[in-house]
LOTI-7657 format. One record per residue: residue in one letter; x, y, z of N, C-alpha, C in turn. Coordinates in steps of 0.001 Angstrom, whole numbers, plus 524288, in hexadecimal, padded with zeros to 5 digits. Example, Ala and Ser with C-alpha at 12.3 -4.5 7.8 and 13.67 -1.06 7.14 Angstrom:
2
a833867E9C681E788300C7EE6C81E78833907F31C81E78s832327F73681BA8835667FBDC81BE4832648001E81EBE
This chain:
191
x3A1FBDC885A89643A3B8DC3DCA869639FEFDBF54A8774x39EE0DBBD3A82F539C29DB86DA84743A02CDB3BBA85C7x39B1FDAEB8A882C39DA2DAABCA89583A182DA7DDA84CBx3A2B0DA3A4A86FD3A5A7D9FC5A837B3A058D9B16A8284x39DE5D9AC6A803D39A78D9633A7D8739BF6D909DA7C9Ax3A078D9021A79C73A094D89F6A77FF3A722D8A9AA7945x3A7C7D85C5A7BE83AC14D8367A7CBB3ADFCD7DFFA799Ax3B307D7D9BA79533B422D79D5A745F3B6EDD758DA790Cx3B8D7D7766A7DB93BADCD7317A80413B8C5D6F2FA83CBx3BAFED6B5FA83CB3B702D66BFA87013B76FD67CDA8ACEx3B37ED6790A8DE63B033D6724A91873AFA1D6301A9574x3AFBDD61EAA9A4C3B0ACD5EBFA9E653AAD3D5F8EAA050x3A98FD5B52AA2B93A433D5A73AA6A23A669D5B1EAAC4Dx3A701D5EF4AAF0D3A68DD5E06AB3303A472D57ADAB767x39FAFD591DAB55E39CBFD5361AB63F39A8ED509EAB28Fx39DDBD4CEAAB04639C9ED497FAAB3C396C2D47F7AAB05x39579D482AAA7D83900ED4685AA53B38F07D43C9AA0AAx3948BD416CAA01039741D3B15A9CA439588D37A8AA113x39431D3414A9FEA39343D2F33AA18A397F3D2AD8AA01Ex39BF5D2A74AA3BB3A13CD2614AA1A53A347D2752A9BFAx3A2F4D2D3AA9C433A54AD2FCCA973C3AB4DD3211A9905x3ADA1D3476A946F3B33FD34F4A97FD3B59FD3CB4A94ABx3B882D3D0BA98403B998D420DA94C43BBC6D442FA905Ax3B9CCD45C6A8C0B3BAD4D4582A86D63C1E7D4938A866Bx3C32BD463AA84333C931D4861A83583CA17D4D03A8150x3CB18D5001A82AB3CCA7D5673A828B3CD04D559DA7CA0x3C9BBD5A60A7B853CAD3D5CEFA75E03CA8ED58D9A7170x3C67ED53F0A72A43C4B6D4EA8A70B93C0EAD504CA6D95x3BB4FD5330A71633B6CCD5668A6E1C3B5BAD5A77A6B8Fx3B9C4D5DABA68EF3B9E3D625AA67603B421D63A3A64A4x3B1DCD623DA63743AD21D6423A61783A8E5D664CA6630x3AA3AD6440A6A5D3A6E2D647AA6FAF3A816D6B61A729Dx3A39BD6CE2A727E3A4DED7354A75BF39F6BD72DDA793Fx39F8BD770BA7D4039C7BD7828A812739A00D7CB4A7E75x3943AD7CAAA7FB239118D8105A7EF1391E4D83C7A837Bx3937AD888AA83ED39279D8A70A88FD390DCD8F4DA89AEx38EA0D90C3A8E9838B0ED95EDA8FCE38C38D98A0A9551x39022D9CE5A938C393A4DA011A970939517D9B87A9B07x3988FD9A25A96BA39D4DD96A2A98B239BCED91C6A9D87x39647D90B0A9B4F392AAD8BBEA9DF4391B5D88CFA99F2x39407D8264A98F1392F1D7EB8A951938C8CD7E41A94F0x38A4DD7FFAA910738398D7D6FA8FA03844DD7758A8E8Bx38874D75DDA8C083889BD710DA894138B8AD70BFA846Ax38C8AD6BE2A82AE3914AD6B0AA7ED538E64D6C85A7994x391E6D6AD9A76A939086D6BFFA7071394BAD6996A6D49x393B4D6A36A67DB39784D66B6A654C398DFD69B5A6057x39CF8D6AE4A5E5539E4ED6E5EA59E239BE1D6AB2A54F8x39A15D6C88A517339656D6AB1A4DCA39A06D6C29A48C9x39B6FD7148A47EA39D7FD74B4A438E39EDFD78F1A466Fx3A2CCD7C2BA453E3A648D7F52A467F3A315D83A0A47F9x39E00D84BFA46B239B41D875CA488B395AFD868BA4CFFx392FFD80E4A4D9338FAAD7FA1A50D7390C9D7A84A5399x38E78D7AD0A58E638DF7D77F8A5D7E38949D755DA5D2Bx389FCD6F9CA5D7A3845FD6DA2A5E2C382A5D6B2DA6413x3804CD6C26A664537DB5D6B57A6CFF37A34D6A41A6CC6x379ABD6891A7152372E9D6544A728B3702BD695DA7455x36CACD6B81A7207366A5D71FCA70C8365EFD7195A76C4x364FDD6CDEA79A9363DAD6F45A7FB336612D7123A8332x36A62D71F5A824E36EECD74BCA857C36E7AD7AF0A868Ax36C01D7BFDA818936D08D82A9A800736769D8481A8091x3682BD8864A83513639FD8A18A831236484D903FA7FC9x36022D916DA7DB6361B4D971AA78AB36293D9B02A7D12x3625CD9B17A80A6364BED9FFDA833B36A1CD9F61A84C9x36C6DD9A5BA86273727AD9853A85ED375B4D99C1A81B3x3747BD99DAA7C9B37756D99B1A77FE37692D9DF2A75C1x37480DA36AA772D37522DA7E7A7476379AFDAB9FA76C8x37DE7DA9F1A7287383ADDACA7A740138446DAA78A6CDCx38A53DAF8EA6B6938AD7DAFE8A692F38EEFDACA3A66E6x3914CDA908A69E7395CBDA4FAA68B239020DA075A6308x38D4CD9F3AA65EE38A88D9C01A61FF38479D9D07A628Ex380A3D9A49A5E8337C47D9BF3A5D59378A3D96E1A5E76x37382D9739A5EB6371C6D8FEAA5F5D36ECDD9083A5A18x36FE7D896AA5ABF36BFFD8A7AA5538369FDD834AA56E5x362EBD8410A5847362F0D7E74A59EC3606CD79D3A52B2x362F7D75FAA54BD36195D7190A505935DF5D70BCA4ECBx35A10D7050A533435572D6F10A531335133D71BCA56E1x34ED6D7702A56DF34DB1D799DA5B7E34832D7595A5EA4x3455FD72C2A5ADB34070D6F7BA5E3334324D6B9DA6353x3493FD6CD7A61B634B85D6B57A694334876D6CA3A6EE3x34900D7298A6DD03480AD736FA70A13426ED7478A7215x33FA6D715BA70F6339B5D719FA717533800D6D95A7590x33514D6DBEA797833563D6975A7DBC33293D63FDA7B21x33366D6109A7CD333394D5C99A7C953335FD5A72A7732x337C7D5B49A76F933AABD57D7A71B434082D5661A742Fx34212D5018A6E56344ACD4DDAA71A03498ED5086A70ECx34EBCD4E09A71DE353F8D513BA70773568DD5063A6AE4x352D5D4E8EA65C5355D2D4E3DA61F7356BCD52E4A60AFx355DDD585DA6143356CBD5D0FA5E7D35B78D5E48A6334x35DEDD5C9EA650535F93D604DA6AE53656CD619CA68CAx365FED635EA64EE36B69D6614A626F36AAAD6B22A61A6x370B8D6EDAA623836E40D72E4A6223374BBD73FAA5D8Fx37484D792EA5AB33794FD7A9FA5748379F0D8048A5B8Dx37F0BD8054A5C9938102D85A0A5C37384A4D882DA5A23x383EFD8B56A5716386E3D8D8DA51C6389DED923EA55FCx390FFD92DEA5493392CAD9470A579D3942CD9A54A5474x394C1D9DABA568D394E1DA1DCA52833990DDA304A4E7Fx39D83DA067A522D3A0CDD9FB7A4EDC3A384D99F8A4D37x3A50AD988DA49D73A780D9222A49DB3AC21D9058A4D20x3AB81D8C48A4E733AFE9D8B80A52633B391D8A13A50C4x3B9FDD8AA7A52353BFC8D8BADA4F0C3BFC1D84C5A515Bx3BF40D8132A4B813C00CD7C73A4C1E3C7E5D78CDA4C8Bx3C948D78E7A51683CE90D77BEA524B3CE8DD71EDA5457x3D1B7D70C9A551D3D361D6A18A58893CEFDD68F7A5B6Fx3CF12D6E63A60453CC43D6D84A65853C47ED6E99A62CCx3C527D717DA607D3BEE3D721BA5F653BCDCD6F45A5823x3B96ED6C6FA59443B84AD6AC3A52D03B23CD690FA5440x3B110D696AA4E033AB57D66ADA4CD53AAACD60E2A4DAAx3A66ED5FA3A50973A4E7D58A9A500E3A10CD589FA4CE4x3A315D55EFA473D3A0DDD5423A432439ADFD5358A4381x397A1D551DA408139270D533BA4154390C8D4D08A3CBBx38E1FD4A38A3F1A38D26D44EDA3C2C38AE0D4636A37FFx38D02D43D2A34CB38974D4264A2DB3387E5D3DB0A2C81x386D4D39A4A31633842AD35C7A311638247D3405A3513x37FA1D2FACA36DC37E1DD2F0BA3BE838295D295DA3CE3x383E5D2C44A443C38527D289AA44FB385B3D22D1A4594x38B59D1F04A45553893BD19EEA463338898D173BA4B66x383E6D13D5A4BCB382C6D1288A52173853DD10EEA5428x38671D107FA58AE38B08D1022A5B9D38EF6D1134A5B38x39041D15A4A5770395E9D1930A572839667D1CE2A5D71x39CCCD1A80A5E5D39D04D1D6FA634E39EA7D23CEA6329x39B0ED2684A650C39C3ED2C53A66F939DA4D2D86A6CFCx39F83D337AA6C533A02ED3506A736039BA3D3A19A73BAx399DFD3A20A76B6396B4D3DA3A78C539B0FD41D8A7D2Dx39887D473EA7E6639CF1D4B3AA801739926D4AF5A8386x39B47D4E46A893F39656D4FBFA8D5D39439D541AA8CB9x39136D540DA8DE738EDAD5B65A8E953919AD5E18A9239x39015D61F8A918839377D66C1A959E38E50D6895A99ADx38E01D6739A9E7438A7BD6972AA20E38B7BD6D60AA277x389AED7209AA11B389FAD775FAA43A38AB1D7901AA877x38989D752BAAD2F38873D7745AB1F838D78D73E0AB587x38E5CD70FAAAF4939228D6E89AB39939A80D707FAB000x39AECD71D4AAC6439FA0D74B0AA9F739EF4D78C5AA7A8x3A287D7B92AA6383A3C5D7F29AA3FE3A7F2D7FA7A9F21x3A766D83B8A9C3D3AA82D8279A97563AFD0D825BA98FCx3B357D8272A9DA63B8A5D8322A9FF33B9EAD7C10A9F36x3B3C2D77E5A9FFC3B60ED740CAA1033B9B0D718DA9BD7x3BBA0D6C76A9B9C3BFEFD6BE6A99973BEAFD6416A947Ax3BC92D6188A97963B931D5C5BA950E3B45AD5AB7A948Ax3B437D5833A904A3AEF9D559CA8DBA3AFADD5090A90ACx3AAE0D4D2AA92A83A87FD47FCA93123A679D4685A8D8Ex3A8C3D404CA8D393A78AD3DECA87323A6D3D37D8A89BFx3A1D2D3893A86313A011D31E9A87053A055D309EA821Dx3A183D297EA822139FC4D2680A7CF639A9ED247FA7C40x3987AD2562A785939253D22D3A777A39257D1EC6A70FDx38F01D1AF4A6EAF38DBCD181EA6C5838928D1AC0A6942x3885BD19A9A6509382F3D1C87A615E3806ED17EEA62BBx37A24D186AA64AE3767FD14FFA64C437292D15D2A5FFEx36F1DD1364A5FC736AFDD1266A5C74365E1D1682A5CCFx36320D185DA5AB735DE1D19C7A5B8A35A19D166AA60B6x359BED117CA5D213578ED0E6AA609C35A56D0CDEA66A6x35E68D0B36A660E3623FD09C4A6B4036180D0FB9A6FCCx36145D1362A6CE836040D17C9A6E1C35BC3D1968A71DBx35641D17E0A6F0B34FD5D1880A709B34F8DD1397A74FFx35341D0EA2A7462352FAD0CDCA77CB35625D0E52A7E9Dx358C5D1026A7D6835C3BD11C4A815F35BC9D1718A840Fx358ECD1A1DA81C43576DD1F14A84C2351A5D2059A83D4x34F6FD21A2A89B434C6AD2301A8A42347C7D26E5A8733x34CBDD2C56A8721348FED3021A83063492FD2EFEA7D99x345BBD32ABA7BAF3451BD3095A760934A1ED336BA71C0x349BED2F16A6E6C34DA2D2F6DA6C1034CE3D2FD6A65A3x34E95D33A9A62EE34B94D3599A5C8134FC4D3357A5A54x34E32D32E8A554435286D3242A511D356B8D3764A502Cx356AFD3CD1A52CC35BC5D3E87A538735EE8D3FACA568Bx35EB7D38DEA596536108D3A83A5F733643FD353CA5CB7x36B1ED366FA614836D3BD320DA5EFC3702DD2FC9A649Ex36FD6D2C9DA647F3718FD29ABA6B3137765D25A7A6A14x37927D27A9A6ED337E19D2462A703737D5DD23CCA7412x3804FD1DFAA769338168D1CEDA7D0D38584D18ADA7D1Dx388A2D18FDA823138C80D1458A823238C28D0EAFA82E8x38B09D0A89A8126388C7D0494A7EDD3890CD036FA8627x38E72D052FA88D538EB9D0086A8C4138D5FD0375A919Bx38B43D0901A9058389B7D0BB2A961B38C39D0EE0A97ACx389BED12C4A9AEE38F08D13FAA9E8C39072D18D3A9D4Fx38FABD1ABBA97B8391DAD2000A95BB38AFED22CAA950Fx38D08D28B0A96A738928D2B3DA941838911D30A7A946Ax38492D3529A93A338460D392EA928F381A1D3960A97C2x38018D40D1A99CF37CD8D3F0BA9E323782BD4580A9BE2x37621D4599A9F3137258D4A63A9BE9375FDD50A0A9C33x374D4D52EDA984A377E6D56E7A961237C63D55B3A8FF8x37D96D508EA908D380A6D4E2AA8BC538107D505AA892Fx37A37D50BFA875237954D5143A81F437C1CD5590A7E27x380ABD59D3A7FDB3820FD5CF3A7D07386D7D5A7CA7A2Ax387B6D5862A7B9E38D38D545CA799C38E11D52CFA73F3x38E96D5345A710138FB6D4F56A6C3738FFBD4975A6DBFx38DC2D46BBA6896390A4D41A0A6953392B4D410BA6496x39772D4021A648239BDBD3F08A5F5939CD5D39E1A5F71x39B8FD392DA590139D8ED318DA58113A235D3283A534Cx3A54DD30FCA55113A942D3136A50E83AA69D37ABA4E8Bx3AC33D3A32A523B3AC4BD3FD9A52353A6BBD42A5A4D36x3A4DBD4047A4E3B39FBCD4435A4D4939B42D444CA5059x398A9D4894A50313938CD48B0A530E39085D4534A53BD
């Protein structure tokens, strides 16, 4: 028998990696599942369509994801080419079969416009591998603000392209910590 792959229930941090974030209310994120690899979280993902998961491409490595629950299929493969920056760093995984969309599990809408600045979203935590397992039980959710391009290039260090899109909290204090990045950020229940 093979493993169990994707989990639909939230997920707890052992050791939070929210920054003055708080725990997302049971069965709040239904679109949110765990990638996982014999029953070890790789990292989150986000239901897209009843059939694919969209994740951040550095999580997975192609020897992780050959099982028959789902298939990879990357966005943009010049990701993974060294030194380039992280605008390609999405990855699709098409699940073999579609997932039975109920209360607890649904799609988060994908945008048909760009967001407006400073519309508030929540960001989800990532799932450390080394630190839960798919048994655990809650998600960590922070609030963030849409910033600017520019407000953006000023405020962080690395470089920053036109398909990168930045949020942070105006008055401090909140944040993501490294690994985040698998998380969705939803503004007004969409992506």
């Amino acid at each position: 028998p093979y493993p169990k792959f994707l989990s639909t229930r939230a997920l707890p941090l052992i050791k939070s990696r929210i920054i003055c974030g708080w725990e997302c209310e049971r069965h709040s994120q239904p679109w949110q599942l765990a990638v996982c690899h014999y029953g070890r979280a790789l990292c989150v993902g986000v239901l897209v369509h009843p059939q694919w998961v969209l994740t951040a491409a550095h999580y997975i490595s192609l020897r992780s994801v050959l099982h028959p629950l789902y298939n990879m299929s990357l966005l943009k493969p010049r990701f993974l080419s060294p030194n380039t920056d992280n605008s390609y760093n999405l990855m699709l995984l098409q699940l073999s079969e579609p997932a039975s969309i109920t209360e607890a599990v649904r799609v988060l809408s994908l945008p048909t416009e760009e967001p407006e600045l400073e519309s508030l979203c929540w960001h989800l935590a990532e799932v450390a591998s080394s630190q839960i397992t798919v048994s655990a039980r809650m998600l960590q959710c922070v609030d963030f603000y849409l910033m600017s391009s520019d407000a953006c290039k000023t405020a962080y260090l690395q470089k920053v392209t036109e398909f990168m899109l930045c949020a942070r909290h105006w008055e401090g204090g909140k944040d993501t910590c490294m690994g985040d990045s698998g998380g969705p950020l939803a503004c007004d229940g969409v992506l």
